[in-house]
N, C-alpha and C positions, 0 to 999 in steps of 0.2 A: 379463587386465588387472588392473590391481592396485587397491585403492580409491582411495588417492589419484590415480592417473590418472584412472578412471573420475571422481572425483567435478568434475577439473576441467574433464575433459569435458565433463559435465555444466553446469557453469556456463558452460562456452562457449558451448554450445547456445543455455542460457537467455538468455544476453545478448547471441546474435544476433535469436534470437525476439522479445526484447522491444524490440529494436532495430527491427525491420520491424513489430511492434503498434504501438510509438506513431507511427512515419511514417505510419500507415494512420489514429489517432484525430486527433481535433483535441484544441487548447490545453486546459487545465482553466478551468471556468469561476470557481472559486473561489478566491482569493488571502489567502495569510494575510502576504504583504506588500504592505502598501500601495503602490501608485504611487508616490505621493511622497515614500518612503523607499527605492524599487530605488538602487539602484546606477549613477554616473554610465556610458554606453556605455565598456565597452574598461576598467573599474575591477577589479572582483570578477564572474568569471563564474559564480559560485556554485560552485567547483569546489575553490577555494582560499579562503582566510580562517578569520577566528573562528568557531568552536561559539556560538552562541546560548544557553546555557541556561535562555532567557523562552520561546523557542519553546514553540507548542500542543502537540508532540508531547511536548517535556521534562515539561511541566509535567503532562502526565497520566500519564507514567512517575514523577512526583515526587509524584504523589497529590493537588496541584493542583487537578486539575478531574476533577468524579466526573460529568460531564452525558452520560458516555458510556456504550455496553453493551460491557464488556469480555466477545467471545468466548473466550478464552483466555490465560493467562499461564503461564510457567513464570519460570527465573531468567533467561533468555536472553534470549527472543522476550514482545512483548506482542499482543495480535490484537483490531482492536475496530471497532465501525462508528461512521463518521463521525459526529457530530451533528445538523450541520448540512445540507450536500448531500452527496447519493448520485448515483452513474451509473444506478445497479439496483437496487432492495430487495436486500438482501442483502451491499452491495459493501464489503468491510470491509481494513482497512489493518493489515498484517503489518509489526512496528517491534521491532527491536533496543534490551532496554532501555540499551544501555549507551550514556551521554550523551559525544558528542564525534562520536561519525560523521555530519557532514553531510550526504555522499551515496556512493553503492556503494565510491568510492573508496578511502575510510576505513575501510571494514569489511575484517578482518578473515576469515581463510577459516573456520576455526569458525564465527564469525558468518555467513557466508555460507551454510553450511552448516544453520543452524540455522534462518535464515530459509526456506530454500528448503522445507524440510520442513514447517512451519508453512504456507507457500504451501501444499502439494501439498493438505495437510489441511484448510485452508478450503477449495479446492474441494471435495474431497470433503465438506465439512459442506454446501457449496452444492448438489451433484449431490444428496445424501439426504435432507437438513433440508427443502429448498425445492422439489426439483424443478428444478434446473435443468437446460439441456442441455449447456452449455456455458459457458465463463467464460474470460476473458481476465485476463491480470496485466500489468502496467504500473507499469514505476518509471523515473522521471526522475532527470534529475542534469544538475543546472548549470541556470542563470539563460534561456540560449538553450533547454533541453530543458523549458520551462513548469515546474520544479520552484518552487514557492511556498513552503515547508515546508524548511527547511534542517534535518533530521532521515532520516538512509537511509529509507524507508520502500517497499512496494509495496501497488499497489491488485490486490485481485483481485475482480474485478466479473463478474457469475455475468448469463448472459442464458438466453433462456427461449425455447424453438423457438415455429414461426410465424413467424419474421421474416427475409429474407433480410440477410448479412453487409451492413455500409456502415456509417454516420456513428454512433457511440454518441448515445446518447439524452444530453441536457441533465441536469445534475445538478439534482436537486429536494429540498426539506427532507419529511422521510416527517413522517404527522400521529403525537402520541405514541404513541397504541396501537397503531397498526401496526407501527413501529420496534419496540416493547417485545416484541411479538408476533414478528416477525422475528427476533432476537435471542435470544429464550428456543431456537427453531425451530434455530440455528444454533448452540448449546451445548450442545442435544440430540445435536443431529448429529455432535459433535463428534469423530474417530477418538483412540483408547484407544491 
C-alpha cells in the first residue's frame, strides 16, 4: 500500500471513530458563542461562512492570550490545555496554526496529517506523563455537531481506569496548581 493510500486510510478510519465518539458523548458544556449571537435556524451551519479572526483559538495562535499552558508547538500544529473547562485533567486541544480553517473541512491533507500525529502524541504524553489508561479524541464540525469554536480543533481527553465506559464527566475549571502541575507533567511527557 503506498503512503498516500495508507495515510488516507487512515483518516477514514479516524473520521469514522470519531464519528461514533461523539454520538456516544454528550453536547460540550462550554460555548464561546454566545446564544444570542448563534446564527438564525437554517442561516450558517457552521460548516460554511467567514473565518473569525477574534476567535479564542486565533487569538492564542496570534499571541493574544498567554493564560494558557502551551503543551507543544512547532510551525504547523499548536497543542495546549484549555483554560478554562476540562473533561479530564490532562484534556488538551490539538489546533492547526494556520488561521482560515473553521472546521475539518477547510484543512488541508498535510494539515490533516500533521494534526493527527500531534493527536497520536498527546495521547502518548497522556498514557506516560499522567497515567492514563485511555483517552478519547473528539472534533466537531458545524453548529448542529455542538462545535462552539469556529477554529478546526480536536479534544483529546485522556481518562483514568476504575470507571466503566458511559457519560464523560462535566467539564470543570482545574484550581491553578494543579493545571500548572498537569501541564509541566505533559511537556515532560512529551514524544521526541
Amino acid at each position: 500500500m503506498s503512503p498516500r493510500s495508507y495515510t488516507v486510510k487512515c483518516i477514514g478510519i479516524f473520521v469514522g471513530l470519531s464519528t461514533l465518539l461523539f454520538m456516544q458523548g454528550s453536547p460540550l458544556c462550554a460555548q464561546q458563542i454566545p446564544a444570542s449571537e448563534l446564527p438564525p435556524p437554517g442561516t450558517d451551519t457552521g460548516l460554511d461562512g467567514k473565518y473569525d479572526p477574534q476567535n479564542g483559538i486565533a487569538q492564542l495562535i496570534c499571541g493574544e492570550d498567554k493564560s494558557v499552558a502551551t503543551i507543544f508547538q512547532n510551525d504547523h500544529v499548536l497543542v495546549f490545555m484549555p483554560p478554562d473547562e476540562v473533561v479530564a485533567p490532562g484534556h488538551v486541544l490539538v489546533v492547526p496554526k494556520r488561521l482560515g480553517a473553521r472546521n475539518l473541512l477547510d484543512l488541508k491533507p498535510d494539515e490533516m496529517r500533521n494534526l493527527l500525529v500531534a493527536v497520536q502524541k498527546a495521547g502518548i504524553a497522556q498514557k506516560n506523563g499522567l497515567g492514563a489508561t485511555g483517552f478519547r479524541v473528539q472534533q466537531n464540525n458545524g453548529l448542529s455537531s455542538s462545535q462552539t469554536v469556529y477554529h478546526a480543533h480536536f479534544h483529546v481527553i485522556p481518562s483514568f481506569g476504575g470507571k466503566a465506559p458511559g457519560t464523560p464527566a462535566p467539564r470543570r475549571k482545574l484550581p491553578e496548581a494543579e493545571y500548572n502541575e498537569i501541564a509541566a507533567k505533559l511537556k515532560a511527557a512529551w514524544p521526541k
